[in-house]
DRENVEX-371113 format. One record per residue: residue number from 1; x, y, z of N, C-alpha, C in turn; residue in three letters. Coordinates in steps of 0.1 Angstrom, whole numbers, plus 2048, in hexadecimal, padded with zeros to 3 digits. Example, Ala and Ser with C-alpha at 12.3 -4.5 7.8 and 13.67 -1.06 7.14 Angstrom:
// residues 2
<rec pos="1" n_u="884" n_v="7C7" n_w="84E" ca_u="87B" ca_v="7D3" ca_w="84E" c_u="884" c_v="7DF" c_w="84E" code="ALA"/>
<rec pos="2" n_u="880" n_v="7EA" n_w="847" ca_u="889" ca_v="7F5" ca_w="847" c_u="881" c_v="800" c_w="84F" code="SER"/>
***
This chain:
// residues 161
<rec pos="1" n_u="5BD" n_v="772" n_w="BC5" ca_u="5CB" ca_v="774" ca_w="BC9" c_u="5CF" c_v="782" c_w="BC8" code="UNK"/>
<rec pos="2" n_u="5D1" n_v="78A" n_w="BD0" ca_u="5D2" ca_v="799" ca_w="BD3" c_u="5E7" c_v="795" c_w="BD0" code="UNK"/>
<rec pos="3" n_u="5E5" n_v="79C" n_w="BC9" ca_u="5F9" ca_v="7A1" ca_w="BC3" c_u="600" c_v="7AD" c_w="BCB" code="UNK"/>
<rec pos="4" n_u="60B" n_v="7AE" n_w="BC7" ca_u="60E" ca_v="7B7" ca_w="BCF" c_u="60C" c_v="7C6" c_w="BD1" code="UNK"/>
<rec pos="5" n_u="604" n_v="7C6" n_w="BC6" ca_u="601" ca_v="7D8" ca_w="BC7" c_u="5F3" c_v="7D5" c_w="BD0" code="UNK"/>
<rec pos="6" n_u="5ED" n_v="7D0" n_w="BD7" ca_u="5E7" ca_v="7CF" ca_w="BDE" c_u="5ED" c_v="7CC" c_w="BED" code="UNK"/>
<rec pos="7" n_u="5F1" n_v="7D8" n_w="BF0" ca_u="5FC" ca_v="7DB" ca_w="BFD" c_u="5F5" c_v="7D4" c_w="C09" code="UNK"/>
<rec pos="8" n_u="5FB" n_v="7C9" n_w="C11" ca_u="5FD" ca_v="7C1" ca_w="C1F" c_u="604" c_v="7C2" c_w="C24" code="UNK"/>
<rec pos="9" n_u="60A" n_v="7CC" n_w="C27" ca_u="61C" ca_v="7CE" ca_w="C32" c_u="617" c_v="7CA" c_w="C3D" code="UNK"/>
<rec pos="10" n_u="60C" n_v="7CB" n_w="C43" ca_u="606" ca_v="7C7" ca_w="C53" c_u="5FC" c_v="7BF" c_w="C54" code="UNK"/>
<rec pos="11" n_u="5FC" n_v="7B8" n_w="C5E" ca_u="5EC" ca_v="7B1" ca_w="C64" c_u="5E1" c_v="7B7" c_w="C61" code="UNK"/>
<rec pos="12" n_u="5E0" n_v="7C6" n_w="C63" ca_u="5D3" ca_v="7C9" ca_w="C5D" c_u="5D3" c_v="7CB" c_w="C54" code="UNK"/>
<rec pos="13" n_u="5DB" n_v="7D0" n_w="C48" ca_u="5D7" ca_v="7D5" ca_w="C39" c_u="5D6" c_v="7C4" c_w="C39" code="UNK"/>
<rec pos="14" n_u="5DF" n_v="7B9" n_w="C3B" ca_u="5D7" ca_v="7A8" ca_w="C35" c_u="5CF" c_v="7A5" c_w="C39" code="UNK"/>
<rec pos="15" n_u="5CD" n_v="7AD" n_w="C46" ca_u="5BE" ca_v="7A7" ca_w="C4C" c_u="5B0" c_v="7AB" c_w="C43" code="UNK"/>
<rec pos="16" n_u="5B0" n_v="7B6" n_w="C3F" ca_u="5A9" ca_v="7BE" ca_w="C3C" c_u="5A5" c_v="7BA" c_w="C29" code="UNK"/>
<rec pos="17" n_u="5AD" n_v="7B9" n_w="C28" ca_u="5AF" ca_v="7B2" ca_w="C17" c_u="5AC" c_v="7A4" c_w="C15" code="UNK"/>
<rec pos="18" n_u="5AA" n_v="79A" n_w="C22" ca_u="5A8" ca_v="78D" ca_w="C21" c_u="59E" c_v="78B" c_w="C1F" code="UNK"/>
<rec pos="19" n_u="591" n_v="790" n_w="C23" ca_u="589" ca_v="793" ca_w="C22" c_u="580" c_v="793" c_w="C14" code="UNK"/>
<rec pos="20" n_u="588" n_v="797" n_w="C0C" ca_u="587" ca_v="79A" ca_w="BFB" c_u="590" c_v="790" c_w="BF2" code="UNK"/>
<rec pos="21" n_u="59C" n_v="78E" n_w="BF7" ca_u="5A5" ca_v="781" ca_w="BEE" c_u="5A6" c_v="776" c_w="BF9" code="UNK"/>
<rec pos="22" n_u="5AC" n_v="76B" n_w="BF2" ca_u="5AA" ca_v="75D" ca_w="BF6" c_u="5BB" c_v="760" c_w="BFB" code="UNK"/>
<rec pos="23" n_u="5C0" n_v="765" n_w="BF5" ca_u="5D1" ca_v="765" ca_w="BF7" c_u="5D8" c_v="772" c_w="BF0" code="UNK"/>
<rec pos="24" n_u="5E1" n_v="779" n_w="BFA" ca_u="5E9" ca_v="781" ca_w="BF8" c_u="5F7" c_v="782" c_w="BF2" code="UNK"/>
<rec pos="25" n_u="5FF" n_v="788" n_w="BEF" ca_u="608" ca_v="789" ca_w="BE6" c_u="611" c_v="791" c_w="BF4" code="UNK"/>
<rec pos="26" n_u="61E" n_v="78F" n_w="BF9" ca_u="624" ca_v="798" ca_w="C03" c_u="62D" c_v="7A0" c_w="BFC" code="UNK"/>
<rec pos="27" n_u="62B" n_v="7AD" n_w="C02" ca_u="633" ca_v="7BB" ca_w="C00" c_u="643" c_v="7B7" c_w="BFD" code="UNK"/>
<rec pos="28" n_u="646" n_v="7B7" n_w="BF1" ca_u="656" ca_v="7BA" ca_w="BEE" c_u="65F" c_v="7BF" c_w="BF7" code="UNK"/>
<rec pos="29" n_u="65C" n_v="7C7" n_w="C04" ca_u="65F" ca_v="7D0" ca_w="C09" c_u="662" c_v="7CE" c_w="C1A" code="UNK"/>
<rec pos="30" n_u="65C" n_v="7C2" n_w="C19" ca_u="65A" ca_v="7BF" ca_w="C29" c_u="66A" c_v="7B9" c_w="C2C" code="UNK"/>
<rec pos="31" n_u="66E" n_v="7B6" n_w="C37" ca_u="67A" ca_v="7A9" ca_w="C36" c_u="675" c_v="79C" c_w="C40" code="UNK"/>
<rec pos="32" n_u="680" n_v="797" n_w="C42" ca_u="67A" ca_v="788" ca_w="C4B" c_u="66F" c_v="788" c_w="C55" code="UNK"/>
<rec pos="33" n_u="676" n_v="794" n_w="C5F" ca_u="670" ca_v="797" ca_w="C6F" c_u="661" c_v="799" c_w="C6A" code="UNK"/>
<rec pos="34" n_u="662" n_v="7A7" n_w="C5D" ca_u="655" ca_v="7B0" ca_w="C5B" c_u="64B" c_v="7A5" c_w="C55" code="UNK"/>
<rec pos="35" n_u="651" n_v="79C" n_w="C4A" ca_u="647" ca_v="78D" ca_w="C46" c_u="642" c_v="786" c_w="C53" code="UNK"/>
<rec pos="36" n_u="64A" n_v="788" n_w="C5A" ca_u="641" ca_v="779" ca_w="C67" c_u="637" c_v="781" c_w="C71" code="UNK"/>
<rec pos="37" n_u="63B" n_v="78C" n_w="C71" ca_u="633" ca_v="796" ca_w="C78" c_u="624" c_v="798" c_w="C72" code="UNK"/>
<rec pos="38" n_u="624" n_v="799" n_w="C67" ca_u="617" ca_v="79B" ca_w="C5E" c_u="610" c_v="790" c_w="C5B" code="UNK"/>
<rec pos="39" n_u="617" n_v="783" n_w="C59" ca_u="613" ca_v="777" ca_w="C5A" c_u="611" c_v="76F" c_w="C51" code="UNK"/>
<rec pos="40" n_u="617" n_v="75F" n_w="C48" ca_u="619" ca_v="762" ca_w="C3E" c_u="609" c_v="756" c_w="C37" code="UNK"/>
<rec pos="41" n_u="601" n_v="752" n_w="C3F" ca_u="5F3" ca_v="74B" ca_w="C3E" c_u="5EB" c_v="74C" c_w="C32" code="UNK"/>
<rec pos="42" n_u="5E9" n_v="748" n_w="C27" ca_u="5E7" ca_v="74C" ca_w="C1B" c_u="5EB" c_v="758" c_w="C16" code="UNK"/>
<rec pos="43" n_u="5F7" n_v="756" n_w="C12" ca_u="602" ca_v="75F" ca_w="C0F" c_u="60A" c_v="758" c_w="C08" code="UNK"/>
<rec pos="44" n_u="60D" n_v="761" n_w="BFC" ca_u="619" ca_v="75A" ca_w="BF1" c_u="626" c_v="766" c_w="BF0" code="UNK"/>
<rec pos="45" n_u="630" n_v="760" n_w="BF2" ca_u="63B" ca_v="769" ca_w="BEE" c_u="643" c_v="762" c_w="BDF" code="UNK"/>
<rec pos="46" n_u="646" n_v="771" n_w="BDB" ca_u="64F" ca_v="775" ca_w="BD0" c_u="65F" c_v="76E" c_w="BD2" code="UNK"/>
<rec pos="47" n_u="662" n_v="764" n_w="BCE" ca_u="66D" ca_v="75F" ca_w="BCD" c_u="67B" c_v="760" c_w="BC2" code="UNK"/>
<rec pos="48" n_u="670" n_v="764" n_w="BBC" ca_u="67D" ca_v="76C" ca_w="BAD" c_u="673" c_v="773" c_w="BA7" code="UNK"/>
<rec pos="49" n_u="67B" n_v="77E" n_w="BA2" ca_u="673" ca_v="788" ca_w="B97" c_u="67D" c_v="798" c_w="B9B" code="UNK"/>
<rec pos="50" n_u="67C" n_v="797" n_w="B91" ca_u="680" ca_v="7A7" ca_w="B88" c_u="676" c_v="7B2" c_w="B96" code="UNK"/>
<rec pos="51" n_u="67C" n_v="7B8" n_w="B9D" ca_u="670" ca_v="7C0" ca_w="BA6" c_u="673" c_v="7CC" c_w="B9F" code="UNK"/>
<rec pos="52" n_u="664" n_v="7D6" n_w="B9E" ca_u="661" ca_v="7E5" ca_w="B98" c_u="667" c_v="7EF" c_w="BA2" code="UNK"/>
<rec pos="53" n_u="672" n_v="7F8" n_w="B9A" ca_u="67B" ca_v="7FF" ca_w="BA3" c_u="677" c_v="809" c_w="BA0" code="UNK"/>
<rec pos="54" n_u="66C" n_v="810" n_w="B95" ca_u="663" ca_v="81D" ca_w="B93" c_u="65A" c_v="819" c_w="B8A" code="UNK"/>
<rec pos="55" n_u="64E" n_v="820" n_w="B8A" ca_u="644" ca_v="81E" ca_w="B7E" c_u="649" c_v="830" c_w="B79" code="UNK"/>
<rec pos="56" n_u="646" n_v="833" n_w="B6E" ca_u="649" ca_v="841" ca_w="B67" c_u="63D" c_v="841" c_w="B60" code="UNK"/>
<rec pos="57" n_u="63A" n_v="84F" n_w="B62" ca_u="62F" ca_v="856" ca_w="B5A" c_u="635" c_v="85A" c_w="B4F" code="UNK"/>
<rec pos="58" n_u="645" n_v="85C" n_w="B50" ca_u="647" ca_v="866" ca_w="B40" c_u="64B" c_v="854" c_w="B33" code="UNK"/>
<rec pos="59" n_u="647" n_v="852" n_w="B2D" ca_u="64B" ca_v="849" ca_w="B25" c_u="658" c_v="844" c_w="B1F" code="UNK"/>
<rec pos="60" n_u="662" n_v="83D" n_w="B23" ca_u="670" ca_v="83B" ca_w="B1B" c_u="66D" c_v="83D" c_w="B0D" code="UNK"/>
<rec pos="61" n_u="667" n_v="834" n_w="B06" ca_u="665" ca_v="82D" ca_w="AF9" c_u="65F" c_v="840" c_w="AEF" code="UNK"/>
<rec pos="62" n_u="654" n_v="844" n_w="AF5" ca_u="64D" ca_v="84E" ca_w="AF1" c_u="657" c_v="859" c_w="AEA" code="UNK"/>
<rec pos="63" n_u="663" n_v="85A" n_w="AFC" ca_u="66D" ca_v="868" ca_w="AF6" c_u="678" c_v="861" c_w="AF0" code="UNK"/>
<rec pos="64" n_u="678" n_v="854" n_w="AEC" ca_u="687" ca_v="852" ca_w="AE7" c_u="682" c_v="84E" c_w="AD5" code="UNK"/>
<rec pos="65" n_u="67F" n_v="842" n_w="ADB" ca_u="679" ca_v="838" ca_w="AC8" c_u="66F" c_v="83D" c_w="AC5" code="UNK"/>
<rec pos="66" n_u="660" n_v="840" n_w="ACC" ca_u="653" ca_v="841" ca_w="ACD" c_u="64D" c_v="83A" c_w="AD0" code="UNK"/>
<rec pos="67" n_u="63F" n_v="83D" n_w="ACD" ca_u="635" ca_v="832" ca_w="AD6" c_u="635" c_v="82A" c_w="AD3" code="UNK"/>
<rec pos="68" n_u="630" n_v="820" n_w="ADC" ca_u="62F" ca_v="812" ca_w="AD0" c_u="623" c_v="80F" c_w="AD0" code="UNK"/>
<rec pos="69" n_u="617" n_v="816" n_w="AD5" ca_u="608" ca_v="813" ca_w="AD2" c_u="60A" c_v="814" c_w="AC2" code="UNK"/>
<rec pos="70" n_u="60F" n_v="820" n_w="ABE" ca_u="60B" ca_v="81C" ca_w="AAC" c_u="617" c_v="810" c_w="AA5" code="UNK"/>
<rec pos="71" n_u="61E" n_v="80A" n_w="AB0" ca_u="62A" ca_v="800" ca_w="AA8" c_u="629" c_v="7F3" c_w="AB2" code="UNK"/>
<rec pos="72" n_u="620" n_v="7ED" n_w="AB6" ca_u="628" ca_v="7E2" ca_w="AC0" c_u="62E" c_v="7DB" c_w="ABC" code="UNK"/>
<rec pos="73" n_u="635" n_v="7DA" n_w="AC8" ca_u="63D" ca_v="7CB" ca_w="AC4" c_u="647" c_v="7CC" c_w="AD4" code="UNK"/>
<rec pos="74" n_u="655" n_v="7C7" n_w="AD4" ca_u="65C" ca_v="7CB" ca_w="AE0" c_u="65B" c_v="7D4" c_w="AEB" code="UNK"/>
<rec pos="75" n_u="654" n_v="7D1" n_w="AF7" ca_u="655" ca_v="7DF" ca_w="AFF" c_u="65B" c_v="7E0" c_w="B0A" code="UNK"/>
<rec pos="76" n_u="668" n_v="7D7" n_w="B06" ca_u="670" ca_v="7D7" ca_w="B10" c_u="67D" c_v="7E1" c_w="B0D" code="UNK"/>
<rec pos="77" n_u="681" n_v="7E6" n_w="B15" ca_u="68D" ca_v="7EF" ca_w="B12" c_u="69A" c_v="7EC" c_w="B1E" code="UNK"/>
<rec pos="78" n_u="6A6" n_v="7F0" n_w="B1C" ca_u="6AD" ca_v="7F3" ca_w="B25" c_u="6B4" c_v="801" c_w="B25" code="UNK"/>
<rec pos="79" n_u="6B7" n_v="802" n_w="B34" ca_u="6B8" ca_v="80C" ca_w="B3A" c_u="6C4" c_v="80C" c_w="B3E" code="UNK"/>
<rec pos="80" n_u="6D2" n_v="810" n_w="B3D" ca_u="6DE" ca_v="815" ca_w="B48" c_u="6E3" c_v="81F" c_w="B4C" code="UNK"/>
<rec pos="81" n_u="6E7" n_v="81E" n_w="B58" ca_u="6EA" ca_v="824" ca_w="B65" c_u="6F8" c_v="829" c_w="B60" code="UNK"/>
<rec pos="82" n_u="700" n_v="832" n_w="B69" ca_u="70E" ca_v="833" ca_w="B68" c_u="718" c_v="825" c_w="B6D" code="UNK"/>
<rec pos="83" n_u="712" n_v="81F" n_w="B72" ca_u="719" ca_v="815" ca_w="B77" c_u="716" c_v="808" c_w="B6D" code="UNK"/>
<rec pos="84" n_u="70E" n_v="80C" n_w="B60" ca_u="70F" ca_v="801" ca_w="B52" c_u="704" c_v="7F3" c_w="B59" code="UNK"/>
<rec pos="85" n_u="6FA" n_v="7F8" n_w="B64" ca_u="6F0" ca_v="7F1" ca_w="B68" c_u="6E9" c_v="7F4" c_w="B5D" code="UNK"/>
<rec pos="86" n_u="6E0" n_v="7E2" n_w="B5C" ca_u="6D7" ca_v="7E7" ca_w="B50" c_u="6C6" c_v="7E4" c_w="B58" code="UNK"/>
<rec pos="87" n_u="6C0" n_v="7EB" n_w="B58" ca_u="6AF" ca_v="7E8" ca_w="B5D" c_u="6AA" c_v="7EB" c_w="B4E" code="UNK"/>
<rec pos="88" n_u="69F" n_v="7DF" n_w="B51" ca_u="696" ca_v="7DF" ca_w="B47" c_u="68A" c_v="7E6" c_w="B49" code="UNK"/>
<rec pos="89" n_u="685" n_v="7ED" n_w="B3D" ca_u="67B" ca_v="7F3" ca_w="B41" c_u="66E" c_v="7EE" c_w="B34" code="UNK"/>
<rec pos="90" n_u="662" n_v="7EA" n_w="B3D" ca_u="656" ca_v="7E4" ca_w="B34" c_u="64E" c_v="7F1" c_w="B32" code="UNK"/>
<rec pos="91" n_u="648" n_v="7F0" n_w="B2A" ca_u="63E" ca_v="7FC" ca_w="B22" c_u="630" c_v="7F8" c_w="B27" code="UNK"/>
<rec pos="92" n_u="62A" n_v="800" n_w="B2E" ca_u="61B" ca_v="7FC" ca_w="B30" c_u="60D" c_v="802" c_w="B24" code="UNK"/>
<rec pos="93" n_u="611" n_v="7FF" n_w="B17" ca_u="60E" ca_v="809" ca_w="B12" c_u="5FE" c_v="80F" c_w="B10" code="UNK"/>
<rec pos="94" n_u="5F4" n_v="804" n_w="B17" ca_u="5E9" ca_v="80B" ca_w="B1D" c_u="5E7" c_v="815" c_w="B25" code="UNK"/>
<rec pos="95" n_u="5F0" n_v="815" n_w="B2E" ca_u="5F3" ca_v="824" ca_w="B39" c_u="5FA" c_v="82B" c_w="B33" code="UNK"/>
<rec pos="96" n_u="602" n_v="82C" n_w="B2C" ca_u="60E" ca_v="834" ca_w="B28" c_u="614" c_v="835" c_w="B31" code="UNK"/>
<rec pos="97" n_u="61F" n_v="82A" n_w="B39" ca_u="628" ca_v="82D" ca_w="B42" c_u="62F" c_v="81F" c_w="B41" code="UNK"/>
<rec pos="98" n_u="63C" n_v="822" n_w="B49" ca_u="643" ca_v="815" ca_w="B49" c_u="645" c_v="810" c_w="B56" code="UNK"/>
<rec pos="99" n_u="64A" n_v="804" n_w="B57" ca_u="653" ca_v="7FD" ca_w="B65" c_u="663" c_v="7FD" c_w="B63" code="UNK"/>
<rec pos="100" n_u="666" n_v="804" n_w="B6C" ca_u="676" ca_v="7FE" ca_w="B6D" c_u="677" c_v="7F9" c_w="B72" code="UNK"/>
<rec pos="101" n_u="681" n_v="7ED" n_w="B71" ca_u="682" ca_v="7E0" ca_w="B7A" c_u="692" c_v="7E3" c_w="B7B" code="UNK"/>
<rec pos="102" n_u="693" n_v="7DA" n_w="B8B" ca_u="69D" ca_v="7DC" ca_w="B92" c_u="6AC" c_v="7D3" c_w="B86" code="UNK"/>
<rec pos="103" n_u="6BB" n_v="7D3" n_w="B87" ca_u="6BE" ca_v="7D1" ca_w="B7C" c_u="6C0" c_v="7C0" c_w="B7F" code="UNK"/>
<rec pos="104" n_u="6C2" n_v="7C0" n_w="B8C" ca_u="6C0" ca_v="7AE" ca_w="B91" c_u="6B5" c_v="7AC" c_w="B94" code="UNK"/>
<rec pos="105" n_u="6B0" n_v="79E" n_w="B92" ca_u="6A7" ca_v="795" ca_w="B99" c_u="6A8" c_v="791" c_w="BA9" code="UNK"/>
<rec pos="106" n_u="69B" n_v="795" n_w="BAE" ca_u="698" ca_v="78D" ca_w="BBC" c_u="699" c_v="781" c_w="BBC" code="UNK"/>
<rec pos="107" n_u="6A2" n_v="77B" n_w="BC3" ca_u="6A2" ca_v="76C" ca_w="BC6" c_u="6A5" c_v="767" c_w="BD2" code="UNK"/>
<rec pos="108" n_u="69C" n_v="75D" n_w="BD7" ca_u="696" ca_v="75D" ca_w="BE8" c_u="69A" c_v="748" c_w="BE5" code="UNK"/>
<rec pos="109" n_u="697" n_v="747" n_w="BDA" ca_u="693" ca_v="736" ca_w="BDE" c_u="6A0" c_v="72C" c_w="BDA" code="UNK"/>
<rec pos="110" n_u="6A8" n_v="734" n_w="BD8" ca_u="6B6" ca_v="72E" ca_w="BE3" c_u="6B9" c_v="72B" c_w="BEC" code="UNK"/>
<rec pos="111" n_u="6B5" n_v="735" n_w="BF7" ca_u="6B7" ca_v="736" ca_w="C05" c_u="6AC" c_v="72C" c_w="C0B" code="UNK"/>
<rec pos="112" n_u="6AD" n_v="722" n_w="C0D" ca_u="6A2" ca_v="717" ca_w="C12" c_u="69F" c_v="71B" c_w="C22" code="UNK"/>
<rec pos="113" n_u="6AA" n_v="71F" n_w="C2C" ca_u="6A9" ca_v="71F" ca_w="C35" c_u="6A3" c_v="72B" c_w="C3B" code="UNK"/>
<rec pos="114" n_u="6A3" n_v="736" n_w="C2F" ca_u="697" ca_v="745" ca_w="C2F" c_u="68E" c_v="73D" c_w="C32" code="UNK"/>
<rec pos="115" n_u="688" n_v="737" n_w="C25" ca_u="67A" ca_v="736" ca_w="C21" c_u="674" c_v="72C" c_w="C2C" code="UNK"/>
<rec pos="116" n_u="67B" n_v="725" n_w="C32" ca_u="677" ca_v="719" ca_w="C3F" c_u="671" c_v="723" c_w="C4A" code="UNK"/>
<rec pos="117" n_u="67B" n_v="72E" n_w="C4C" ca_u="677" ca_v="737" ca_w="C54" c_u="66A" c_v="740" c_w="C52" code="UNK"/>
<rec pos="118" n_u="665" n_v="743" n_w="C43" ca_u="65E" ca_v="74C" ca_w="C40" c_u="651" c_v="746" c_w="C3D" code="UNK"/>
<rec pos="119" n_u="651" n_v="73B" n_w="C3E" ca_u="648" ca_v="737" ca_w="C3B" c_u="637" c_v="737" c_w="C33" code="UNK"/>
<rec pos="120" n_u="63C" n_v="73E" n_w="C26" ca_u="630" ca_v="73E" ca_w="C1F" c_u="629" c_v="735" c_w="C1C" code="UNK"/>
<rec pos="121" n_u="620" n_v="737" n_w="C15" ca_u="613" ca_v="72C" ca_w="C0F" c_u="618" c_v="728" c_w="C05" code="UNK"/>
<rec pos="122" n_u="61F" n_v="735" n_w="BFF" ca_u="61D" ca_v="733" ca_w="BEC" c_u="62C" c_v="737" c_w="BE8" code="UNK"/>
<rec pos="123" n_u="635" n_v="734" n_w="BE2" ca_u="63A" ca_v="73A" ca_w="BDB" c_u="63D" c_v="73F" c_w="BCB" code="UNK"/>
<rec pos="124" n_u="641" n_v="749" n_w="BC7" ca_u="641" ca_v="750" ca_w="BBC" c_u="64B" c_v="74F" c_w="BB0" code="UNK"/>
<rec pos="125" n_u="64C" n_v="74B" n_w="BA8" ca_u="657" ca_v="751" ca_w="BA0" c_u="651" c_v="75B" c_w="B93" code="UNK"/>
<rec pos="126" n_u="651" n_v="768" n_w="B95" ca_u="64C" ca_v="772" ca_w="B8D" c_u="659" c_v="779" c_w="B81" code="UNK"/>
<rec pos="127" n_u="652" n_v="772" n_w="B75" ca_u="654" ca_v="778" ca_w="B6A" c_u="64D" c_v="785" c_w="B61" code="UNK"/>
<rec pos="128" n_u="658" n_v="78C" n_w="B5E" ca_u="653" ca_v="798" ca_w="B5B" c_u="659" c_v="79A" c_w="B4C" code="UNK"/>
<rec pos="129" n_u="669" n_v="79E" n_w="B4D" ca_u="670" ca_v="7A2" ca_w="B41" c_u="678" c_v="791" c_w="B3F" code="UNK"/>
<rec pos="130" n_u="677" n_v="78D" n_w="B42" ca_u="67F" ca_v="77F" ca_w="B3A" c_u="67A" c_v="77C" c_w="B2E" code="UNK"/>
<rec pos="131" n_u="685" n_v="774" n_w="B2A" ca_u="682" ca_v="770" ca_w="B1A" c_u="67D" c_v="75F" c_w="B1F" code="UNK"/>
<rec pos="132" n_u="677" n_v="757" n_w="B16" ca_u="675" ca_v="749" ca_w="B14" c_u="684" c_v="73E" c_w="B1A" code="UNK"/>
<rec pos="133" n_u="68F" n_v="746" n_w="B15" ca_u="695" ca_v="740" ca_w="B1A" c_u="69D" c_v="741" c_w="B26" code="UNK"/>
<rec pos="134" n_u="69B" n_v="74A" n_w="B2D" ca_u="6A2" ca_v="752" ca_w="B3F" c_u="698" c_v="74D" c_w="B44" code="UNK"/>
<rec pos="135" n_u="688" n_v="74F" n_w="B40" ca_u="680" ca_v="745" ca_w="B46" c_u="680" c_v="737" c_w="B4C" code="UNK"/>
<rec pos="136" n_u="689" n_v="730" n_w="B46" ca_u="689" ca_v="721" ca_w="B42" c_u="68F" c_v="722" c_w="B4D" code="UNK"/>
<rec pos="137" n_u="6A1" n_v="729" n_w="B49" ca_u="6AA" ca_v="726" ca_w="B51" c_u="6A6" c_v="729" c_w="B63" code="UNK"/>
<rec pos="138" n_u="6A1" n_v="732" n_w="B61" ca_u="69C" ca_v="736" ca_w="B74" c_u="691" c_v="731" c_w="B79" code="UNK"/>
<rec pos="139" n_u="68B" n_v="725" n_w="B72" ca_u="682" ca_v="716" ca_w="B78" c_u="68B" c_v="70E" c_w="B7A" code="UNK"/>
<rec pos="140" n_u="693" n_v="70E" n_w="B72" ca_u="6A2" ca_v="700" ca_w="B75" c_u="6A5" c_v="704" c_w="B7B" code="UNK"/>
<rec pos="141" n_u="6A8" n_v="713" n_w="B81" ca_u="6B0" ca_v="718" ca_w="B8A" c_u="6AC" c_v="714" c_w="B9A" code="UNK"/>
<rec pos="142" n_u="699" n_v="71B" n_w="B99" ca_u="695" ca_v="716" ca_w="BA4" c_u="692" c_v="705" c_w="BA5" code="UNK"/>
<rec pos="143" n_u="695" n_v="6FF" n_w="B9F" ca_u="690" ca_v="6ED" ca_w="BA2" c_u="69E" c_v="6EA" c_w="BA9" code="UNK"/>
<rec pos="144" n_u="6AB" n_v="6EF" n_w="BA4" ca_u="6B4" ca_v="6ED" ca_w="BAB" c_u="6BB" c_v="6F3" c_w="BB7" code="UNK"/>
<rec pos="145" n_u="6B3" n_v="700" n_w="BB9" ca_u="6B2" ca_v="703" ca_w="BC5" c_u="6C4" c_v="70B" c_w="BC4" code="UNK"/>
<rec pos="146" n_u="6C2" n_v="713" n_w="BB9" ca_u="6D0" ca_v="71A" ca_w="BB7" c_u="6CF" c_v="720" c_w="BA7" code="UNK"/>
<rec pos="147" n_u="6D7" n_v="731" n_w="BAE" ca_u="6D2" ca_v="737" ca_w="BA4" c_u="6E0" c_v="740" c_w="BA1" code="UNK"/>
<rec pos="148" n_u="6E8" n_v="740" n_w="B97" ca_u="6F5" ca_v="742" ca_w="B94" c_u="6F7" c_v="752" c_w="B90" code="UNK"/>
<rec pos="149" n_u="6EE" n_v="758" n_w="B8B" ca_u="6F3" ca_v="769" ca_w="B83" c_u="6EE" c_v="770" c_w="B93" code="UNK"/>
<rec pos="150" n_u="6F6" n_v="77B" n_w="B8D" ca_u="6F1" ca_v="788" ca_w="B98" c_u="6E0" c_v="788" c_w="B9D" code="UNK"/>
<rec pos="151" n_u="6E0" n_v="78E" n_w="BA8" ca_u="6D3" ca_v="78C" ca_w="BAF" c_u="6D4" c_v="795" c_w="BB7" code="UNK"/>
<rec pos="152" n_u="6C8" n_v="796" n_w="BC2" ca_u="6C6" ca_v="79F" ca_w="BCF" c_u="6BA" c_v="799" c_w="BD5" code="UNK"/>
<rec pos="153" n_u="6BC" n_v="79A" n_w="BE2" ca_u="6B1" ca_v="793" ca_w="BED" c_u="6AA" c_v="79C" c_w="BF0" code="UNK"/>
<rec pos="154" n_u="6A8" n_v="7A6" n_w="BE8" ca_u="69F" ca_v="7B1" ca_w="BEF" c_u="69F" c_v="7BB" c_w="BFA" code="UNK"/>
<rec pos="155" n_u="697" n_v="7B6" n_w="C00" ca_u="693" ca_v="7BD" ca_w="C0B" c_u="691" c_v="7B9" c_w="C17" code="UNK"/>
<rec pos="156" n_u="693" n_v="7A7" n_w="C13" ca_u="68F" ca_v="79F" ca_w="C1D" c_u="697" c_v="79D" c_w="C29" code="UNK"/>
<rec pos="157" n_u="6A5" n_v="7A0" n_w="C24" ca_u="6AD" ca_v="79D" ca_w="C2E" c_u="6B4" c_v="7A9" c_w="C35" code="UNK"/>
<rec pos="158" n_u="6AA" n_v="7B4" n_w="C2E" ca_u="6B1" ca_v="7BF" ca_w="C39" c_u="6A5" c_v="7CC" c_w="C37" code="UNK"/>
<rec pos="159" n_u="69C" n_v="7CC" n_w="C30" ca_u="68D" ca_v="7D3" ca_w="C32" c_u="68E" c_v="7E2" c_w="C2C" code="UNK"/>
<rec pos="160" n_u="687" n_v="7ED" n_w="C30" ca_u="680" ca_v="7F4" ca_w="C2E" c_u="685" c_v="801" c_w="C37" code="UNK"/>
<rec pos="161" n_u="692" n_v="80C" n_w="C37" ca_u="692" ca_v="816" ca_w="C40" c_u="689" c_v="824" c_w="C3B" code="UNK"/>
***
């Protein structure tokens, strides 16, 4: 299963990668038109999840608390904006770099009448910064097919300028 850092925006980069995985993971990036166009045939889309809004080379944790190679434990942090947005940011602390994640979650598997259209193989619900229990709640969320806190559709419903 090739993920998404294993880029398929087109028929040839999936053509070309199919070759090597059994199933692809589709570009965060694409929207409806650019999904059907590429084609979605052993293909799994991301239906919820925290999407990576930068990876950083310079470390949060390093210049603020320090590292946490010599302390683990939590390597989650948060981050706000002037507008009191909070993004979480995970510590990779084998690379020495972090992810910021967007401060909402992608959420696609409400919209039934998308996904009829989009037709994937597989769908996703990717956990990243949740706790045990946001986890829970956003499986209940998706069995019922409704998902109540702030959110964003991505990119799906309007793409890539």
């Amino acid at each position: 299963m090739a993920d998404q850092g294993l880029y398929t925006w087109n028929k040839e980069a999936a053509g070309s990668l199919k070759d090597m995985c059994d199933e692809l993971t589709c570009p965060a990036e694409l929207n409806e038109r650019e999904l059907k166009e590429r084609g979605m045939l052993s293909s799994e889309l991301v239906v919820y999840g925290y999407l990576p809004m930068m990876i950083s080379a310079g470390c949060v944790f390093k210049n603020t608390a320090g590292c946490l190679k010599a302390a683990p434990g939590n390597n989650i942090a948060v981050l706000k904006d002037d507008k009191k947005h909070e993004f979480k940011v995970l510590a990779e602390c084998s690379s020495c770099r972090n992810i910021i994640y967007n401060c909402v979650p992608l959420v696609l598997f409400d919209d039934e009448k998308l996904l009829s259209r989009i037709l994937a193989d597989h769908l996703r619900l990717s956990f990243t910064v949740e706790n045990e229990k946001e986890t829970w709640a956003v499986i209940e969320s998706f069995k019922k097919k409704k998902y109540d806190l702030p959110f964003t559709r991505g990119h799906v419903t309007r793409g890539v300028e």
